[in-house]
C-alpha positions in Angstrom: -12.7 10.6 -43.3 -10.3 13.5 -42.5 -8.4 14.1 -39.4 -10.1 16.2 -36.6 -9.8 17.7 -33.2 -9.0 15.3 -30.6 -12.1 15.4 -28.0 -14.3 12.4 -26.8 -17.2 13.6 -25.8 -18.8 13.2 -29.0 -18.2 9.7 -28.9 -19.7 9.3 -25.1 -22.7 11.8 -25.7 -23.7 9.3 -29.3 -23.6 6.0 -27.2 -25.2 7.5 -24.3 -28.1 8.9 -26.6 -28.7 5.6 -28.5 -28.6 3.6 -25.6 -31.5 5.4 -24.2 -33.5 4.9 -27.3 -32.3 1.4 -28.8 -35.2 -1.1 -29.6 -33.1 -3.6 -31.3 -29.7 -5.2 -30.4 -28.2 -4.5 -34.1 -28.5 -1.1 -33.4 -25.4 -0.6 -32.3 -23.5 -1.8 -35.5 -23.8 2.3 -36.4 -26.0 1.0 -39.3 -23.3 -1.0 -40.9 -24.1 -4.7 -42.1 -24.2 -7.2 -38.9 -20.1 -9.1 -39.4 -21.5 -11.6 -36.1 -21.5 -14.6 -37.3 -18.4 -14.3 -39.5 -16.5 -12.6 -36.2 -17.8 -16.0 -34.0 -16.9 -17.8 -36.6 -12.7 -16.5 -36.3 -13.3 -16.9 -32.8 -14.4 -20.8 -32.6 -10.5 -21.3 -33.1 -9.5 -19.5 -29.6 -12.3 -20.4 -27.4 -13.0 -22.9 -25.4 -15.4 -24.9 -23.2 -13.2 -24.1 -20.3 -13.0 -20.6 -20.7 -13.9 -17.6 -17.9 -14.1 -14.9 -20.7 -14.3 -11.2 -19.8 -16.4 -9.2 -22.8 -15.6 -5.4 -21.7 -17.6 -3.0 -24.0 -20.2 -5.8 -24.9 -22.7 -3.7 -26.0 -26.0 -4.8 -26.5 -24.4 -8.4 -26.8 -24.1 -9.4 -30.3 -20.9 -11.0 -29.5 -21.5 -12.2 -26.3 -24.8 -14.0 -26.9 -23.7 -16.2 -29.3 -20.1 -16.8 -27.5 -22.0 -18.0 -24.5 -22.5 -22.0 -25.7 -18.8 -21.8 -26.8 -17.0 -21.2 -23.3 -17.4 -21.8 -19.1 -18.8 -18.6 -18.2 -19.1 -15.0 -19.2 -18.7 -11.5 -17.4 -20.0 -8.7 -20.0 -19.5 -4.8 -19.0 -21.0 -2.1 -20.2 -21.7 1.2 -19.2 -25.2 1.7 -20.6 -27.6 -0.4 -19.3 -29.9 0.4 -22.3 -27.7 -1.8 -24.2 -26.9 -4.6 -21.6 -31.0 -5.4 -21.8 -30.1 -7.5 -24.7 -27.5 -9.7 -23.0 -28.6 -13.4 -22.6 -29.2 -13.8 -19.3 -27.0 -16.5 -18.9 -23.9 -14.2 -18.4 -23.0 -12.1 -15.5 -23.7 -8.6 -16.6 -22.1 -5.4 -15.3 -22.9 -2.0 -15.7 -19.6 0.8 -15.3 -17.3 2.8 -17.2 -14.6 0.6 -18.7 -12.0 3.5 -17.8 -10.3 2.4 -14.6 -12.3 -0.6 -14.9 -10.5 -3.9 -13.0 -11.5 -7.1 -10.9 -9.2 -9.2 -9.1 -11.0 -12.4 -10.7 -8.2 -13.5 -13.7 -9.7 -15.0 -16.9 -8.8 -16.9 -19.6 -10.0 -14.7 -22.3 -10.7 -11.4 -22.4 -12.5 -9.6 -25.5 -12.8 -5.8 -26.5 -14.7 -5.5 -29.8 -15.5 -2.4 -32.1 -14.8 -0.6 -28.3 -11.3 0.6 -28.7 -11.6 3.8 -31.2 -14.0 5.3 -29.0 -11.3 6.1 -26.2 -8.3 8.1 -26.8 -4.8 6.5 -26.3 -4.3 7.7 -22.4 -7.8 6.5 -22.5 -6.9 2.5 -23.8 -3.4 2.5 -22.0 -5.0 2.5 -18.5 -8.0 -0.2 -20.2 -5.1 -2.4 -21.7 -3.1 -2.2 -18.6 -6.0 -3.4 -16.5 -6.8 -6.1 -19.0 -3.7 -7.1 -18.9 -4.1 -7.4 -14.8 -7.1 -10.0 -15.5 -5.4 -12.5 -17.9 -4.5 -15.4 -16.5 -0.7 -16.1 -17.2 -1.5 -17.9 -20.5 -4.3 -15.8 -21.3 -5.4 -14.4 -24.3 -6.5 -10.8 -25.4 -8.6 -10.6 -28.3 -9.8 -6.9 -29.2 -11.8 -6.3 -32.9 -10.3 -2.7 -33.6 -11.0 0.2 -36.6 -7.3 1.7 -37.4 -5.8 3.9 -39.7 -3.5 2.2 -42.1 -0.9 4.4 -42.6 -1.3 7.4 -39.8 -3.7 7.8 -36.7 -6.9 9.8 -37.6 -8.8 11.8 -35.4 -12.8 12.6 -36.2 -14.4 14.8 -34.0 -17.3 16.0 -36.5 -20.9 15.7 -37.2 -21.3 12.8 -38.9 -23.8 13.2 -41.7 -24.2 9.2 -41.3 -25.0 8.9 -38.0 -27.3 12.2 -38.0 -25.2 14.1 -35.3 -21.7 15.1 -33.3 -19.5 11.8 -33.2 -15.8 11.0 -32.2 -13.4 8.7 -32.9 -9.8 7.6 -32.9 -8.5 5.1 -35.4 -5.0 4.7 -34.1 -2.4 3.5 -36.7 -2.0 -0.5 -36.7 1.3 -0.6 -35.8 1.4 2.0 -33.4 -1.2 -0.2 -31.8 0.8 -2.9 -32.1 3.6 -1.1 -30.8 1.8 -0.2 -27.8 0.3 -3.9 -26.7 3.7 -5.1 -27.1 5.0 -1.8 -24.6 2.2 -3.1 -22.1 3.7 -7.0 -21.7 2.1 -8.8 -24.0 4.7 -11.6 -25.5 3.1 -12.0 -29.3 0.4 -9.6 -30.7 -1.5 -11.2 -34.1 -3.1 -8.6 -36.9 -5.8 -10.6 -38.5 -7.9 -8.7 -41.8 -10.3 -11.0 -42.6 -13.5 -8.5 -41.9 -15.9 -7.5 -45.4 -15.4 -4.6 -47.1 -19.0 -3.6 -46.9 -17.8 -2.1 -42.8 -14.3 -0.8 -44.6 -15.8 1.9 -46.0 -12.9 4.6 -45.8 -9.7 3.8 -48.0 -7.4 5.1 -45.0 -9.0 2.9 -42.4 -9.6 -0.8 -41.5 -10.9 -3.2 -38.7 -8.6 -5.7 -37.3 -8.6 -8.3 -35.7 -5.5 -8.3 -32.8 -5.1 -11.8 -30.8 -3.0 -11.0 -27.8 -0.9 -13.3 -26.0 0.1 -12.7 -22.2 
C-alpha cells in the first residue's frame, strides 16, 4: 500500500457498485475473513440492555444484527439501500448520506465501523461533530477504524484486489486521536485486538477507538 492522490470518488463509485449487485451480507467485508463475532464479542463489555444505539455506516448489518438482542433499540443508516436489505428488521433503518447526517434524538451509543477511511478528514470532522451532537452527556462513541501506524496514507488506485478504482484514507492513529480529543470528547481508548488475517499491510492497522463524551 503506497500513498496516493487524495480523491473520494473511488471510494463512493465501489460501494455504490456493489451495493447494487450484493447477494450476500458478507459481501461487504471487501473479501476479507468475517471479524463479527470477535468485534460483538469486545463490544458485550460497552453495551447494554438500556441502550438507544445509533449504527451510522451499518452496511448490510453484520454488526447491527447481532447487536440488536444486546441493547433497547437500534437506528442503522446507510446510504445504499442495497445493503440495508440485510438489516434485521427489528431496527429502524435509514437510508442517507452520513455527510451532514444529524437527528435531534440523543443516544446512548453511537457506532461507526470499518466506515471512517472512506471519507476524507473535512469529510469525518463534520460526521464526528454531528455524532458528537447525538451522544447523550455520558455517552459513548465507539468507531472500528483502518489507520496508518506511523503517517496518514492516501490510496486512490485500482485495486487489483477488489477488481477496479478504490479510495481510501487511513489517517495516522494519533492524529485521529488528536482529532476526537479536538472535537470534545473527554477520554479516547485505542484498542488492537483485531486478527492479522484483515492487517494485511505492514503500515496499516484497524483499531478499535471507545469514545467518551
Amino acid at each position: 500500500m503506497k500513498n496516493m492522490s487524495k480523491n473520494n470518488t473511488g471510494s463512493r463509485n465501489y460501494w455504490e457498485d456493489l451495493s447494487s449487485k450484493i447477494k450476500t451480507a458478507v459481501e461487504t467485508k471487501n473479501k476479507r475473513p468475517d471479524t463479527t463475532e470477535i468485534e460483538i464479542d469486545f463490544l458485550k463489555d460497552y453495551v447494554f440492555k438500556t441502550d438507544s444505539l445509533l449504527d451510522l455506516g451499518c452496511g448490510s448489518g453484520l454488526i447491527t444484527n447481532q447487536i440488536l438482542p444486546l441493547v433497547n433499540n437500534v437506528i442503522a443508516v446507510d446510504k445504499y439501500e442495497g445493503f440495508t436489505k440485510f438489516v434485521d428488521e427489528k431496527a429502524f433503518v435509514i437510508n442517507a448520506e452520513l455527510v451532514g447526517f444529524s437527528m435531534r434524538k440523543t443516544f446512548d451509543k453511537i457506532l461507526c465501523t470499518g466506515v471512517a477511511q472512506c471519507f476524507i478528514k473535512e469529510e469525518m470532522i463534520n460526521i464526528y461533530q454531528n455524532i458528537f451532537k447525538m451522544l447523550k452527556s455520558d455517552g459513548i462513541f465507539i468507531s472500528r477504524m483502518h489507520c496508518g501506524i506511523k503517517e496518514t496514507i492516501t490510496v486512490d488506485n485500482y485495486s487489483e484486489e477488489l477488481g477496479r478504482h478504490y479510495f481510501a484514507e487511513y489517517r495516522q492513529i494519533d492524529e485521529e486521536k488528536k482529532m476526537l480529543y479536538s472535537l470534545g470528547y473527554k477520554n479516547v481508548e485505542i484498542h488492537d485486538f483485531l486478527p492479522d488475517s484483515i492487517n494485511v499491510w505492514d503500515n496499516s492497522r484497524h483499531y478499535y477507538f471507545i469514545c467518551k463524551k
